[in-house]
Structures are given as structure tokens and as C-alpha cells.
C-alpha positions as CSV (number, residue, x, y, z in Angstrom):
1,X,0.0,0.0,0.0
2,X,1.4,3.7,-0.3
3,X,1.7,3.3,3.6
4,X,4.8,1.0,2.9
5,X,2.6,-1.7,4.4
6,X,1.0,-5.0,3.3
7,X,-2.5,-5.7,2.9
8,X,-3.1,-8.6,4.7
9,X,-4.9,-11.5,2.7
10,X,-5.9,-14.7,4.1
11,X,-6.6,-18.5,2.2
12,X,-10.4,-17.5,2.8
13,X,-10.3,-14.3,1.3
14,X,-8.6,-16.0,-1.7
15,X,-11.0,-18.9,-1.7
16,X,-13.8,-16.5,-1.4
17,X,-12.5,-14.1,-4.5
18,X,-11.9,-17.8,-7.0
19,X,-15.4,-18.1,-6.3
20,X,-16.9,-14.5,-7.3
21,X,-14.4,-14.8,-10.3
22,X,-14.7,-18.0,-11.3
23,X,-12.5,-17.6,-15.1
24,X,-9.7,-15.9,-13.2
25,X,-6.7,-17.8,-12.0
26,X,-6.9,-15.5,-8.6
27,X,-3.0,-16.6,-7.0
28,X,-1.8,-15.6,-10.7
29,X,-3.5,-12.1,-10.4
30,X,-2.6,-11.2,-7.3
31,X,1.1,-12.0,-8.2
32,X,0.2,-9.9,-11.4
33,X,-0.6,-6.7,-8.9
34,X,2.3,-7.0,-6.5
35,X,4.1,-7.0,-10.0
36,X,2.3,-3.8,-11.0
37,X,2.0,-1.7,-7.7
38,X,6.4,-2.5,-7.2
39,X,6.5,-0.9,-10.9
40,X,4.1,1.5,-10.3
41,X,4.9,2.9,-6.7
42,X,3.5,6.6,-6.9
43,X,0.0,4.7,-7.9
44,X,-0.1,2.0,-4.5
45,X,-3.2,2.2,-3.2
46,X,-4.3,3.4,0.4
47,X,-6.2,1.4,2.8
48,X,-9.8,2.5,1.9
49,X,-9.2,2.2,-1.9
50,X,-6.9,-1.7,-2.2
51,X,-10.0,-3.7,-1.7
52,X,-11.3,-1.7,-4.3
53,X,-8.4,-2.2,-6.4
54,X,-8.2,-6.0,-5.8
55,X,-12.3,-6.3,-7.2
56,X,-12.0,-4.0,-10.1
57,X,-8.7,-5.9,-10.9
58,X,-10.3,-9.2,-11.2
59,X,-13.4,-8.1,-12.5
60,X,-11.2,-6.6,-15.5
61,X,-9.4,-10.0,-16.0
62,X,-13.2,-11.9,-15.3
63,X,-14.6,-9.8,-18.2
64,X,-11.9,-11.0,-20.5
65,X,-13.8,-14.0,-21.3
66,X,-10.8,-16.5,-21.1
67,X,-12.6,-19.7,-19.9
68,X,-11.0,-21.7,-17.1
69,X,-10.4,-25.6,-18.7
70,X,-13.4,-27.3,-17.6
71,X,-12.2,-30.5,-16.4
72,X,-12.2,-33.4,-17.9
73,X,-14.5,-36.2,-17.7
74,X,-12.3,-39.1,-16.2
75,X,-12.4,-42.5,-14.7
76,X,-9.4,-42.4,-12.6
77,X,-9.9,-43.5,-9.0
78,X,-10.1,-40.6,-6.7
79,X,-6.6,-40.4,-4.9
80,X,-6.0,-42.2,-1.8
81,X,-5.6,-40.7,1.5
82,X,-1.9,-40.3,1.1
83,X,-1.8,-39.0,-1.9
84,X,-4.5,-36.6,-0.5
85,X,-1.9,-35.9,2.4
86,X,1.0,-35.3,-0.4
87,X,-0.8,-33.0,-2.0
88,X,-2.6,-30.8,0.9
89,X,1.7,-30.5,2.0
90,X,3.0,-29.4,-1.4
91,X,-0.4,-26.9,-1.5
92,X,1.3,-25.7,2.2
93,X,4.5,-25.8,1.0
94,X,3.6,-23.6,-1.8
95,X,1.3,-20.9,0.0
96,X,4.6,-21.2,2.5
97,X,6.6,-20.2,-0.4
98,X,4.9,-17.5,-1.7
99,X,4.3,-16.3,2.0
100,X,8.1,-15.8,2.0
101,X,8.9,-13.6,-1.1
102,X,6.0,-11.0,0.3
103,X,7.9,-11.1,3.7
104,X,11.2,-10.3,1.6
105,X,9.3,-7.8,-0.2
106,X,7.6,-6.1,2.6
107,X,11.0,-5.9,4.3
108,X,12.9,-4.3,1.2
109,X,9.6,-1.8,0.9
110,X,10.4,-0.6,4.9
111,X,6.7,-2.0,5.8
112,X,6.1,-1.8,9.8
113,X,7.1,-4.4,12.0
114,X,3.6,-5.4,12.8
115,X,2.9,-6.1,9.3
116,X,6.1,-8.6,9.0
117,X,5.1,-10.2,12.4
118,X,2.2,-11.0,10.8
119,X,3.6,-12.4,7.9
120,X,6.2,-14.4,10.0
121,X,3.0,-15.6,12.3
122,X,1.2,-16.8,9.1
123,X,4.4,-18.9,8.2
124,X,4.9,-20.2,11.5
125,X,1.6,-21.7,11.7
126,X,1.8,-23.0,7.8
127,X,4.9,-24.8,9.0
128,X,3.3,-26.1,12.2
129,X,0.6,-27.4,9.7
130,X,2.6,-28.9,7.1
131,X,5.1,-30.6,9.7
132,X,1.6,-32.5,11.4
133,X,0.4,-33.6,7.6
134,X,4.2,-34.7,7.4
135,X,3.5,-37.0,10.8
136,X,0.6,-38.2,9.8
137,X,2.2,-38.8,6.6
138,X,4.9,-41.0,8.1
139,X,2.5,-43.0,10.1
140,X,0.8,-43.7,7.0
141,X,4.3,-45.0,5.5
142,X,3.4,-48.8,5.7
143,X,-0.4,-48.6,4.1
């Protein structure tokens, strides 16, 4: 934001934005404006106006009319629980990920400490989730 902070944006929020915009690939678009607003600094937004932002954004990309592959009609078995379990950790591992380069970027932007605790809290408990699916993986080891 033009405060030099972070907005913060929680798994629901992104969940609950995929399903008003249902064509866009919302993780892609939000990469796409952290893109824009670090090559565009003089135009961040403020607090009042970044939700705004965020919804005309996608509702820009949603009007584009590209159509989200509808998924295929298939007769593979649905994946067992520990493929389920492999794939819930890599979906951690990857929100983890991403989680990281906005905490690198908030830092080289000066944003306060309160808004990198938070980002360090969020990866905390992603780690503390992805370690217990990592148990639970390893006690699945001989099924």
C-alpha cells in the first residue's frame, strides 16, 4: 500500500475471491498486482481504496472472457488418502513459499514491524501445519 505496508490476505479471502471470479486464476492475479503496484509505486493504493483495487482488478481479468479448462471427464480412482496428504503438504508448502517472497518484499519496501510479524506468524503456523500432515504422513508409511 502507499503506507509502505502490506495488505493482509488470508486463504479465505482467496478462496472467497476464485469463487466471485470464477475464469480468473486468482493466486496468478494477485502475483500480477504486486508485479504492477512494485512498478508503479506513486500509484499504491491506500487502505480504503486496495479492496477496491483488488475487485476491479479481477473483474477486468473476469470480463476477458478467457474460460477456465473445464475439467475433464475421467475414470481415474479418486486419490488415496496419502496422496491426499502429499498433496494438501505441497499446497502448504507452496502458500509457504509464496508467504516468504511478500515477507522479503515487505522488508525491502520498509513496511512496519507489525505487518512482517504478521507475515512471519502466518508462516509459523503453515509450518506447524505442514510438519503435522508430514506426521501423519509418516505413520501412513506402511499402508
Amino acid at each position: 500500500m502507499n503506507d509502505k505496508s502490506l495488505f493482509p490476505l488470508y486463504a479465505e479471502d482467496v478462496q472467497a475471491l476464485a469463487g466471485l471470479y470464477p475464469a480468473v486464476d486468482v493466486h496468478q492475479q494477485f502475483r500480477n498486482m504486486i508485479g504492477w503496484l512494485a512498478a508503479n509505486p506513486r500509484r499504491r493504493k491506500t487502505k480504503s481504496g486496495i479492496e477496491r483495487f483488488i475487485n476491479s482488478w479481477l473483474a477486468k481479468e473476469q470480463d476477458r472472457g478467457y474460460a477456465v479448462p473445464a475439467a475433464q471427464p475421467t475414470s481415474k480412482p479418486k486419490p488415496d488418502q496419502r496422496t491426499q496428504l502429499k498433496n494438501k503438504i505441497r499446497d502448504l508448502e507452496l502458500e509457504i513459499n509464496n508467504e516468504n517472497q511478500a515477507l522479503l518484499r515487505a522488508i525491502d519496501w520498509g513496511a512496519t514491524q507489525e505487518s512482517i510479524d504478521s507475515s512471519k506468524r502466518r508462516i509459523a503456523e503453515m509450518s506447524r501445519q505442514r510438519q503435522q500432515l508430514l506426521d501423519e504422513l509418516g505413520g501412513r508409511n506402511g499402508q
